[in-house]
C-alpha positions in Angstrom: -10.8 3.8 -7.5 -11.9 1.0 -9.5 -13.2 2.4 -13.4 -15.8 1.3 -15.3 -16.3 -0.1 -19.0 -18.8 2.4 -20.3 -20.4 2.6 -24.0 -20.4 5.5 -26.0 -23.5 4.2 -28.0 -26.2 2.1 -25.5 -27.1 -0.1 -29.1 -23.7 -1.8 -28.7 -24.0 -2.5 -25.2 -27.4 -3.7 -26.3 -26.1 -5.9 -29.0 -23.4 -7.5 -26.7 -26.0 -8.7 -24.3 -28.6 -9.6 -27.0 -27.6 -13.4 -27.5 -27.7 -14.2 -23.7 -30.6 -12.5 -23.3 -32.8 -14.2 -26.0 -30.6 -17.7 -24.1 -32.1 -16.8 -21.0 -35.6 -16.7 -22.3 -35.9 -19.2 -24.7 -34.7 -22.0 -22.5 -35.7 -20.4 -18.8 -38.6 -17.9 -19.1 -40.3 -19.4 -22.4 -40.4 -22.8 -20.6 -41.1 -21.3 -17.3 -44.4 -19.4 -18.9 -45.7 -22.4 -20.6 -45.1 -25.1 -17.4 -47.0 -22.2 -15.6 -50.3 -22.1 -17.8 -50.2 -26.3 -18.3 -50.5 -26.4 -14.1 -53.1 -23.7 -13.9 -55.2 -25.6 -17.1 -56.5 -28.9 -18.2 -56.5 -30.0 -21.7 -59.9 -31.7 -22.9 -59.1 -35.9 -23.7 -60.1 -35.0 -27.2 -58.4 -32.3 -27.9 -59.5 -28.5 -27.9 -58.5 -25.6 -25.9 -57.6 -25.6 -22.4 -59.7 -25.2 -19.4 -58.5 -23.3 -16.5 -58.9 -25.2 -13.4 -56.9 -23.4 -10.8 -55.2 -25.0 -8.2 -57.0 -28.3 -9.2 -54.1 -29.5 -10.3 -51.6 -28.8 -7.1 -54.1 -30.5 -5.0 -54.0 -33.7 -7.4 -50.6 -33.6 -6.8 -50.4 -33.1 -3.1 -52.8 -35.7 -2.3 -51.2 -38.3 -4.7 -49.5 -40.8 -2.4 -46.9 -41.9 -5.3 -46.0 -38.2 -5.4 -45.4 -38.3 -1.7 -43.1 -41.5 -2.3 -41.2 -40.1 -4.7 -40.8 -37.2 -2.5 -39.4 -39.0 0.2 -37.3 -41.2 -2.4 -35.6 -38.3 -3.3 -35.2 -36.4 0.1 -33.5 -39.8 0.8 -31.3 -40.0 -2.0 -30.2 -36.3 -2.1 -28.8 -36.7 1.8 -27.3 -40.3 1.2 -26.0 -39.2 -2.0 -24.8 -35.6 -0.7 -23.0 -37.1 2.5 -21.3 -40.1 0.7 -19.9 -37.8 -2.2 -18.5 -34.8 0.4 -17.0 -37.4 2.5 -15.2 -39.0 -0.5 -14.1 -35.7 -1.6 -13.1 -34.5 1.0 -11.1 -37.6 2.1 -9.1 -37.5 -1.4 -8.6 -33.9 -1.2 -7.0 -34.1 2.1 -4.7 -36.7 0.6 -3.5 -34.5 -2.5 -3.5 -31.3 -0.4 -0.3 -33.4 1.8 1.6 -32.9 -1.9 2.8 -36.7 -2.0 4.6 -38.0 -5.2 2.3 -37.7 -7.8 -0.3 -35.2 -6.4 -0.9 -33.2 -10.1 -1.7 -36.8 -11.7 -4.3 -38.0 -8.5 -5.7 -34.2 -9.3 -6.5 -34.9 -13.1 -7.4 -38.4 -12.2 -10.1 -37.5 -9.5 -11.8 -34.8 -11.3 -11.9 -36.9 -14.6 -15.2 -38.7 -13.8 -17.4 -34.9 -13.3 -16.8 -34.5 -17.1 -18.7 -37.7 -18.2 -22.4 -37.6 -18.9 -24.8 -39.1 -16.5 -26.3 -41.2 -18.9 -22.3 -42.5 -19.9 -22.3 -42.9 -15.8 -25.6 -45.1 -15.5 -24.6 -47.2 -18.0 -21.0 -48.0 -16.5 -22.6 -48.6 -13.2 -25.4 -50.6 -14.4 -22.9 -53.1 -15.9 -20.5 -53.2 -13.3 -22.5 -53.9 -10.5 -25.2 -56.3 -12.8 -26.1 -59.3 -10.3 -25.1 -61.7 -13.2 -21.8 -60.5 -14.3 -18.5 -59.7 -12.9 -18.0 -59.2 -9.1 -21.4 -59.1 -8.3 -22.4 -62.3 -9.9 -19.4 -64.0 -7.8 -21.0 -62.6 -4.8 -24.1 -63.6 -5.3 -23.1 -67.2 -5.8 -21.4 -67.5 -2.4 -24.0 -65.4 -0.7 -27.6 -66.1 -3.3 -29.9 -62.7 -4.3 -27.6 -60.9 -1.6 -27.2 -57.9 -4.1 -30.3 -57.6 -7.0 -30.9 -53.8 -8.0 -33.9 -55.4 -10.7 -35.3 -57.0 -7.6 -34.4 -55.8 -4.8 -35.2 -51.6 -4.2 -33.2 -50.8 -1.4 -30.1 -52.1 -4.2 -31.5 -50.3 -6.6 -31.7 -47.5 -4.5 -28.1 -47.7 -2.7 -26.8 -48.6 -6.8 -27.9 -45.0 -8.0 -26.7 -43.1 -4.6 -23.1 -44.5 -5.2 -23.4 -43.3 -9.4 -24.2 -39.8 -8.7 -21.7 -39.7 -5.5 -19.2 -41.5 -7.4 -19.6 -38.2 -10.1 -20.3 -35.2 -7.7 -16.7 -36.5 -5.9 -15.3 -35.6 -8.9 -16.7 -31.9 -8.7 -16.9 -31.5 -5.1 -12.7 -32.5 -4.9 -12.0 -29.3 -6.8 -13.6 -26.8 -4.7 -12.4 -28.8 -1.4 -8.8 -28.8 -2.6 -9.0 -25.3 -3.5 -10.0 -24.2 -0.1 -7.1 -26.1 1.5 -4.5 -24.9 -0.8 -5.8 -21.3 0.2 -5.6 -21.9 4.3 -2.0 -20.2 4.7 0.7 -22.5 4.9 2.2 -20.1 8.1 -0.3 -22.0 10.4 -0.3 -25.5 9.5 3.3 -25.2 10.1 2.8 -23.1 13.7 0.6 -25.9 15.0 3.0 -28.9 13.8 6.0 -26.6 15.7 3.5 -26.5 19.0 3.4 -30.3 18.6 -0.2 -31.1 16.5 -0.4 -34.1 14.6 -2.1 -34.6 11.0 -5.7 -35.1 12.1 -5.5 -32.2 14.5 -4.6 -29.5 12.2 -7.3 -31.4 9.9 -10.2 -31.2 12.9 -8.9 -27.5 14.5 -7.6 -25.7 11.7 -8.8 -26.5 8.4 -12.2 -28.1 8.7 -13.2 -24.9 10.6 -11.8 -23.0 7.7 -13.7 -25.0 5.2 -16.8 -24.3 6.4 -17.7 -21.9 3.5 -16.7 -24.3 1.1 -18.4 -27.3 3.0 -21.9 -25.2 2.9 -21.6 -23.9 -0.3 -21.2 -27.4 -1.7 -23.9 -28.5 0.1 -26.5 -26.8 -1.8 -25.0 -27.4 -4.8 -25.2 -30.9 -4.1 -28.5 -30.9 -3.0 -29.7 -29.3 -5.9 -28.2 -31.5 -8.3 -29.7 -34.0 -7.1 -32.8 -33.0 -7.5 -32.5 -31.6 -10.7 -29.5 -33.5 -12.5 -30.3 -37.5 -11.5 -32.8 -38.3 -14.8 -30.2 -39.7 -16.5 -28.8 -42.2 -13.9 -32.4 -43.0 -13.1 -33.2 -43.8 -17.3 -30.1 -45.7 -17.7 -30.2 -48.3 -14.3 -33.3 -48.5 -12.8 -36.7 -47.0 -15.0 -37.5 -45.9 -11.7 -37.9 -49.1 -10.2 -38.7 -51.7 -8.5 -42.0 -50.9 -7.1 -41.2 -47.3 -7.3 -38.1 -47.7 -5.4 -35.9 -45.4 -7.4 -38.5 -42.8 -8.8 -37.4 -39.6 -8.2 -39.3 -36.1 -8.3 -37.8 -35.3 -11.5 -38.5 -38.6 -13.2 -42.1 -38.7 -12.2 -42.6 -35.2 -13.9 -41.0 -37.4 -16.9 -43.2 -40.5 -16.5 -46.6 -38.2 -16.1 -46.0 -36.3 -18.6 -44.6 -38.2 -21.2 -45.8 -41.3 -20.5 -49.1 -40.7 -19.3 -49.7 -37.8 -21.3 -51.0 -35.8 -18.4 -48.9 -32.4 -19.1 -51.0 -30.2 -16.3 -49.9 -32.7 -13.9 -46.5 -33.0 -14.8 -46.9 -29.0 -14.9 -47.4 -28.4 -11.7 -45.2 -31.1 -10.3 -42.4 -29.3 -11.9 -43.5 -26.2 -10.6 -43.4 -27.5 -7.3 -39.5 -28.8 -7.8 -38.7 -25.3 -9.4 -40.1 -23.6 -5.7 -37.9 -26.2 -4.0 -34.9 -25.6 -6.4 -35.6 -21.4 -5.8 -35.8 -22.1 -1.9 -32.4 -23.8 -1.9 -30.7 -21.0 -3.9 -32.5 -18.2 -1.9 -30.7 -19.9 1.0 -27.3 -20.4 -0.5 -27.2 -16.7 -0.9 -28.7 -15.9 2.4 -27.2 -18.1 4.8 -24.0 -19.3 3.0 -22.3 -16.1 1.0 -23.5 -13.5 4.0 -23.3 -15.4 7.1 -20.5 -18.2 6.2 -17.3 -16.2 6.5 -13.3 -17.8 7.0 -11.9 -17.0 10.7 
């Protein structure tokens, strides 16, 4: 039987959990409140108290084309951006799982790019693959305007998907690694004995037992997408060209900040807090509870 911490006094248990409580609500439920009474309000041009206009707001949003784009900008670039980044991951992990010469250095090296800033990350990628410098601008001279992220928004696009996968590798190698190293050595070596080569144990025996990982990292990556790519998007693109990189979270930055309109940002954010919510309700649902190793 397992036993329990218990407090003589319930005013030191109270003290211990003091600081993260007053963490949790000055940076979740404070903000939380006040995005909830900007998206239910209007503010007067001039100043003055705020008017409550309902839903007014929501429908604005919902029946904003631009919002729709940048929905469907960022529905895009979570999937391409997810996909690429598990499949790079993945790969490497495979790799370092085989223990080849080296393996603890490739393990540093690959997880070394999740603990830079995204900002730090847009600002590499935005110089290394600049149409008029380096590789890029020898490419473009064989092969003119073949590669323009300023110009051209599919680049732009396809330039911040391979940022944020070239990061989330980094953090999505751990967890991929770890769930190899944990499938029992026994039957990896049982199926090379009964004569299975490399990439059958890989497809039969451990892909099926990554499943919980795979899933799990799925959401994860999904959601940090939506809510993590403002920097990348600040740094390289400004949310262009032609609205070609702007993402749900940067339009709640460009409404609000730059067009002053806080009860539209409001609810926008609102909306992406549902989203984010919906994803984590199904993490726990469908992933921990149903999402179990053979």
């Amino acid at each position: 039987m397992n036993k329990r911490v218990t407090f003589a006094s319930t005013r030191l248990a109270a003290l211990l959990i003091a600081p993260q409580l007053l963490l949790v609500f000055v940076f979740f439920y404070w903000p939380t409140g006040e995005a909830l009474y900007w998206a239910f309000t209007l503010e007067p041009p001039f100043g003055g108290g705020n008017q409550w206009v309902g839903l007014e707001n929501f429908r604005q949003v919902f029946t904003d084309s631009t919002y729709w784009n940048s929905v469907r900008v960022s529905v895009i670039f979570a999937i391409a951006s997810t996909t690429l980044s598990l499949a790079i991951a993945l790969l490497l992990a495979m790799f370092v799982d085989r223990r080849l010469r080296g393996h603890k250095a490739y393990s540093f090296l690959y997880f070394w790019p999740y603990a830079i800033a995204a900002p730090a990350v847009g600002l590499a990628f935005r110089f290394i693959f600049a149409p008029d410098a380096g590789l890029f601008s020898a490419i473009n001279r064989v092969f003119p305007n073949i590669w323009n992220p300023a110009l051209d928004g599919t680049d732009a696009l396809v330039l911040i998907i391979i940022a944020n996968s070239w990061k989330m590798a980094a953090y999505n190698f751990i967890f991929f690694l770890a769930g190899l190293q944990a499938i029992p050595r026994s039957i990896i070596e049982a199926a090379a004995m009964d004569g299975s080569g490399p990439l059958r144990r890989m497809r039969e025996i451990q892909f099926p037992l990554l499943s919980p990982t795979f899933f799990f990292l799925v959401i994860i990556n999904i959601t940090e997408t939506f809510v993590d790519s403002f920097g990348l998007v600040d740094i390289i693109t400004n949310g262009g060209p032609a609205r070609a990189t702007d993402l749900m979270v940067w339009k709640i930055y460009v409404d609000g900040f730059q067009g002053k309109d806080y009860s539209l940002a409001a609810a926008q954010s609102i909306v992406l807090m549902l989203l984010v919510m919906s994803l984590t309700v199904a993490q726990f649902r469908y992933v921990e509870r149903r999402i179990h190793y053979g």
